[in-house]
C-alpha positions in Angstrom: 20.5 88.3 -9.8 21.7 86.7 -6.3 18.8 87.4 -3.5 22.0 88.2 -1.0 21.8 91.9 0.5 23.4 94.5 -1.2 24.4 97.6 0.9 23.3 100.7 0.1 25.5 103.5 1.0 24.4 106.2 4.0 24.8 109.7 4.2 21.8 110.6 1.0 20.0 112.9 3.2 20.1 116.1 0.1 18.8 113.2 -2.4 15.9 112.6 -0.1 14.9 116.3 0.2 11.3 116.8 -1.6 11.0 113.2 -0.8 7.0 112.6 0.4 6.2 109.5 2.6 3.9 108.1 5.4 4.0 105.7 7.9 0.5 104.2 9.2 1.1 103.2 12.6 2.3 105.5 15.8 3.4 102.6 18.3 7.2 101.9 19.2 8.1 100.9 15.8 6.0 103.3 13.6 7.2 106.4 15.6 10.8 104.8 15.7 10.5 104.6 12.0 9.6 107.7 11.1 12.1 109.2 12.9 15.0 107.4 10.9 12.6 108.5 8.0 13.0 112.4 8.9 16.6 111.9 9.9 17.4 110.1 6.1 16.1 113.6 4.9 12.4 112.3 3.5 9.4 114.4 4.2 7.4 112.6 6.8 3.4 112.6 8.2 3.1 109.9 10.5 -0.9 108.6 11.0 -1.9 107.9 14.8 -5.4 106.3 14.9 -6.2 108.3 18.6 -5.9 112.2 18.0 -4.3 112.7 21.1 -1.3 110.9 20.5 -1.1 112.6 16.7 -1.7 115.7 18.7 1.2 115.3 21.6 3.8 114.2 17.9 3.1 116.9 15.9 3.4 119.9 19.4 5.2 118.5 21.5 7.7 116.0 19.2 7.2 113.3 21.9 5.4 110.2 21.9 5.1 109.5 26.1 3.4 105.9 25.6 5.7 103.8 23.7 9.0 105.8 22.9 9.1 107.7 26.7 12.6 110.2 26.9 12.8 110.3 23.5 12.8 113.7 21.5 11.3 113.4 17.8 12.6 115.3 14.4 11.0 118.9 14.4 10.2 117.9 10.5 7.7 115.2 12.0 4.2 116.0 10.9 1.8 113.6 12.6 -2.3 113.3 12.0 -4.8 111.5 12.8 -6.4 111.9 9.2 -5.7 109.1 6.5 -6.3 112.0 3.7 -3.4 114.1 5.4 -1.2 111.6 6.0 -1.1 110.4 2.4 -1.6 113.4 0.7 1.4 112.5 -2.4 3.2 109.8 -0.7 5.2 107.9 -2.8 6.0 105.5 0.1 3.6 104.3 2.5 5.4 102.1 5.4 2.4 100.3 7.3 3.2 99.7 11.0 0.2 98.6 12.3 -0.8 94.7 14.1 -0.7 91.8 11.3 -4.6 91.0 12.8 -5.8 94.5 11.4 -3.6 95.3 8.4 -6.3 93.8 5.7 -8.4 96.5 7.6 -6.0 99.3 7.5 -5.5 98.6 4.2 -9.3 98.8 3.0 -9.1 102.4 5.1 -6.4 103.9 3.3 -7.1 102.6 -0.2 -9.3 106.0 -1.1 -6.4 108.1 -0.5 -3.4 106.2 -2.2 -1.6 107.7 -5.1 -2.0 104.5 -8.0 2.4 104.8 -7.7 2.8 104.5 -4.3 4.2 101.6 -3.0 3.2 100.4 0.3 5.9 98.9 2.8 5.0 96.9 5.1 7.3 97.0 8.6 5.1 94.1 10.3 6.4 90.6 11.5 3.4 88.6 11.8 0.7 86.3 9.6 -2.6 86.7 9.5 -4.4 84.2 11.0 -7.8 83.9 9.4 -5.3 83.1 6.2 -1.9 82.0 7.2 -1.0 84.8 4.9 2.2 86.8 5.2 1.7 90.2 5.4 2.8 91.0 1.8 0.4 88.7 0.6 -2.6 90.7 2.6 -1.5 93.6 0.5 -1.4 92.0 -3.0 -4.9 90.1 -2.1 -6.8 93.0 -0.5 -5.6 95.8 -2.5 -4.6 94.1 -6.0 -1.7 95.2 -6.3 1.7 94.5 -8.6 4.6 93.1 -7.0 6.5 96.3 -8.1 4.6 97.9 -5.8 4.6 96.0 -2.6 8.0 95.6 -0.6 9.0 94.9 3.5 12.1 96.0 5.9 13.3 93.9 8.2 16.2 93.4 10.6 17.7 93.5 14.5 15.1 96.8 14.6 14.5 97.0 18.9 13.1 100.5 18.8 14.2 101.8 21.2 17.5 101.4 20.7 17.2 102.7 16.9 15.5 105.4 18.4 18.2 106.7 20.4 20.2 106.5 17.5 22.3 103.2 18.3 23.8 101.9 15.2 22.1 99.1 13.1 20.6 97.6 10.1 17.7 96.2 8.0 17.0 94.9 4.9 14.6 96.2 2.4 13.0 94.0 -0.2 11.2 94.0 -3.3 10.7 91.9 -6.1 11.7 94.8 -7.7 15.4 95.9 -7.2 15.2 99.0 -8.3 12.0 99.8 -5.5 14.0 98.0 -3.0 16.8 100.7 -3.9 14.5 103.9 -3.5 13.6 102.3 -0.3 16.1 101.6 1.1 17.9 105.5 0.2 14.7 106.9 1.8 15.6 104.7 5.2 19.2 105.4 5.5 19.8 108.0 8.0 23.4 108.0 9.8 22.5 105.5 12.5 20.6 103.1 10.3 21.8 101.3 7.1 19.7 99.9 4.5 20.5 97.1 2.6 18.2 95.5 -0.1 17.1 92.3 -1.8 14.7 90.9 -4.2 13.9 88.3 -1.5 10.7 89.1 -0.3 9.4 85.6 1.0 13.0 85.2 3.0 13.4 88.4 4.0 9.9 89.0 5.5 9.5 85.0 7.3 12.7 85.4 8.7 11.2 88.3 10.7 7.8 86.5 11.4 9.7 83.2 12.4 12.5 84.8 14.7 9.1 85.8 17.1 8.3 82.5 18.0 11.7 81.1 18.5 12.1 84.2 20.9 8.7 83.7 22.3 10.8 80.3 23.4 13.8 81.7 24.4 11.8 84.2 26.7 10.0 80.6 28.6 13.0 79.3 29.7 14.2 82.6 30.4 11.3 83.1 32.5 11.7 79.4 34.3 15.3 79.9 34.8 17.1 77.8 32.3 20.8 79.2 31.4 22.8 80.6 28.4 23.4 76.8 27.2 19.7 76.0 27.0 19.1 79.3 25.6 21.8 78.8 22.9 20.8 75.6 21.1 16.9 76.8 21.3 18.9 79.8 19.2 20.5 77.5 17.0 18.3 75.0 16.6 15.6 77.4 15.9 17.5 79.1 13.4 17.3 75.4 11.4 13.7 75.2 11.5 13.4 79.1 10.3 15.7 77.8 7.4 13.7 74.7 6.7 10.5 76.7 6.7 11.4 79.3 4.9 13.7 77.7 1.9 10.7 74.9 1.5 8.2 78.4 1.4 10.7 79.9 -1.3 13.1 81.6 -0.2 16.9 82.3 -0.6 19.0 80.1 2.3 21.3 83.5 2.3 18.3 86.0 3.5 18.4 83.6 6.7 21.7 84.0 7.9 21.4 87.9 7.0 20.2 90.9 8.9 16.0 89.6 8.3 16.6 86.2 9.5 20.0 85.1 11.8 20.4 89.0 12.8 17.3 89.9 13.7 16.8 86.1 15.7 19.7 87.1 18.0 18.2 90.4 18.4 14.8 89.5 19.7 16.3 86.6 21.4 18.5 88.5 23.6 16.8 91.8 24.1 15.3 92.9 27.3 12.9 94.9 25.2 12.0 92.6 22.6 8.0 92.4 23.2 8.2 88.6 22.1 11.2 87.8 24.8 8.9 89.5 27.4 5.9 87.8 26.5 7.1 84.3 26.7 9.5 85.0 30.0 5.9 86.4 31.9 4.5 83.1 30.8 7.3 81.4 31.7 6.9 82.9 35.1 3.8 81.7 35.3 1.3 84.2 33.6 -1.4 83.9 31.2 -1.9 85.0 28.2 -4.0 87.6 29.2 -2.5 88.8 31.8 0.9 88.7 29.8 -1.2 91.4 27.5 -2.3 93.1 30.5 1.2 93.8 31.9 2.9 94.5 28.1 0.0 96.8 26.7 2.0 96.0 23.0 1.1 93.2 20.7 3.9 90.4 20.8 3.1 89.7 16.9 4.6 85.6 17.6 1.7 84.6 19.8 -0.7 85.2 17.2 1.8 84.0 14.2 2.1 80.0 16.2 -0.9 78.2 15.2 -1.4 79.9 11.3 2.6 79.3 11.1 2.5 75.7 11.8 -0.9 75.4 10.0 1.8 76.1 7.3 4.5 73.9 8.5 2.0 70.5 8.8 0.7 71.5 4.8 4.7 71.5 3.5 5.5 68.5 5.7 8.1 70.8 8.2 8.8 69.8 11.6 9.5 72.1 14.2 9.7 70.9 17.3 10.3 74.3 19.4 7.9 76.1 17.6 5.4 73.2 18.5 6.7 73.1 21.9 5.3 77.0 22.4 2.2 76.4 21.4 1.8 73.7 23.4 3.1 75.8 26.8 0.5 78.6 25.3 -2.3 75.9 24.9 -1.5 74.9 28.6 -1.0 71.4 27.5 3.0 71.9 28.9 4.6 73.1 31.5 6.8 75.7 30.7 9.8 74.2 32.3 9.3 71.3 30.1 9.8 72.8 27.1 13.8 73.1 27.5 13.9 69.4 28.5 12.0 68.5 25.7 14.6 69.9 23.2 16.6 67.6 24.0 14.9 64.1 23.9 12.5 65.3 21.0 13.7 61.6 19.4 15.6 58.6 20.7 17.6 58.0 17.3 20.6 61.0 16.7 19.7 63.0 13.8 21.6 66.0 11.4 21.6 69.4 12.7 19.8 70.4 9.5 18.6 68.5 6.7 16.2 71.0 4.3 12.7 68.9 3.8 12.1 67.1 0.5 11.1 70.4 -2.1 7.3 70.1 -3.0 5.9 70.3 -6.0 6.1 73.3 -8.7 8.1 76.3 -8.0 9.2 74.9 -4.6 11.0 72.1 -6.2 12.3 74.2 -9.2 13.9 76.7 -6.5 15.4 73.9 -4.7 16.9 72.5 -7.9 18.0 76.1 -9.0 20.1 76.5 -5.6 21.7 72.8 -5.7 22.9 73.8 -9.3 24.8 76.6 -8.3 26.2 75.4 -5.3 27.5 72.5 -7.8 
């Protein structure tokens, strides 16, 4: 079948009554998460690693730290016990930082029904590997591909979390996983649509971070809408280029996982990656940018494994280069907008997609120029 999204329809909050899940994670996005979780209808235990904030969820439905203002479902049941948490979960969504999800995973492990499927909401790679983080989950836990899956899209939390109206994808290699996913994540506010794209759908949310890790620089320098614009579109290219050469499906990257969720954490005030890269902008260090955001941004960590990846497939990408080269302290950050636009002397396409490889990446590209024939 076609990788495009599929929309599954809202408003299946009776089908999802009885329905067990977890989510690992209690920062902006867990909590966020679990909220559209309770609000779809699912029964929901959301796992905080410090007691106190598990304790502060499940008495006073608030989570201060990350999601301040906002009031969460009186169904939420939060603990800071892996048992309890995933005491017959079907679905386990994992929202915790790409560095420590191998970890998590080796934690929860002992208490995992051999059905559930695990889904991870994290945009990152793990650097030790380059691996994405679906691949962490079939290499630490062995498990099939039936049973691992990823939801992405425009997801600020904040926003979601006070119920203003968006999307996401949710992907599986298996459609029918994708589709008992996304039901259990489609509350009124918060449409679910799915895919069997898993490689698209889940770089186009690790890739979108470093492009907005750029947009946030010049931000931070002072560099205007038209600056900010081609870094957008020109970024989107080399997401593409990655990610078709990697094996995906050029439609998951002008969908919700990959051109949607790019303008998203491009433009957004609250986008952790946008803040990041506008305090270094401004002058900052890394650590101090850490300091002042007390969040992981997930695209300074994803750079160097990402174009580890990019040098092995023979990819270009100049921006992405360009931020790690301003995080290296190798360029100025007010160089790196100049730079976009005198990367080469000699005028070149907007997009051309990188000779396929070998094996499966060369059969994939062959597969899509036949049906676009």
């Amino acid at each position: 079948m076609s990788t495009a999204s599929i929309p599954v329809v809202t408003g299946h909050r009776s089908r999802n009554r009885g329905r067990k899940v977890a989510v690992i994670g209690s920062g902006s996005w867990g909590t966020t998460f679990a909220k559209v979780l309770c609000d779809a209808g699912c029964e929901v235990t959301l796992w905080a690693r410090r007691p106190e904030v598990a304790n502060e969820i499940q008495v006073a439905k608030r989570n201060s730290q990350y999601l301040p203002g906002i009031n969460l479902p009186k169904s939420l049941k939060a603990t800071s016990e892996l048992a309890e948490a995933l005491s017959g979960a079907r679905l386990v969504f994992l929202a915790v930082p790409s560095q420590t999800l191998r970890q998590n995973l080796l934690d929860i492990e002992p208490y995992l029904d051999r059905r559930s499927v695990l889904v991870s909401l994290v945009k990152g790679v793990e650097k030790s590997t380059t691996m994405r983080m679906s691949e962490v989950m079939a290499d630490a836990l062995d498990l099939d591909p039936a049973r691992i899956a990823v939801v992405s899209g425009p997801n600020i939390a904040l926003e979601i979390a006070k119920e203003q109206p968006t999307g996401a994808v949710a992907s599986c290699a298996d459609l029918g996983v994708a589709q008992e996913i996304a039901m259990a994540a489609s509350a009124p506010y918060f449409r679910t649509y799915v895919n069997t794209d898993v490689v698209g759908t889940e770089l186009g949310g690790v890739l979108k971070n470093l492009i907005a890790l750029a947009i946030g620089i010049v931000d931070g320098v002072g560099y205007g809408e038209n600056t900010k614009a081609a870094i957008i579109t020109r970024g989107l290219a080399e997401m593409t280029e990655f990610s078709v050469v990697s094996g995906a499906d050029t439609a998951t990257l002008s969908g919700l996982a990959g051109l949607g969720d790019l303008i998203a954490t491009c433009q957004s005030p609250l986008s952790r990656n946008n803040t990041a890269g506008r305090l270094i902008g401004q002058g900052y260090t890394q650590e101090e940018t850490r300091e002042q955001m007390q969040q992981v941004a997930e695209g300074i960590t994803s750079v160097h494994p990402v174009l580890e990846l990019a040098r092995e497939r023979g990819i270009v990408m100049p921006i992405v280069e360009q931020v790690q080269m301003v995080l290296n302290g190798t360029m100025a950050p007010k160089n790196l907008g100049p730079h976009l636009a005198t990367e080469d002397a000699v005028p070149q396409p907007e997009l051309s997609l990188a000779e396929p490889g070998p094996g499966r990446w060369r059969r994939l590209l062959d597969r899509l120029k036949g049906t676009s024939a």
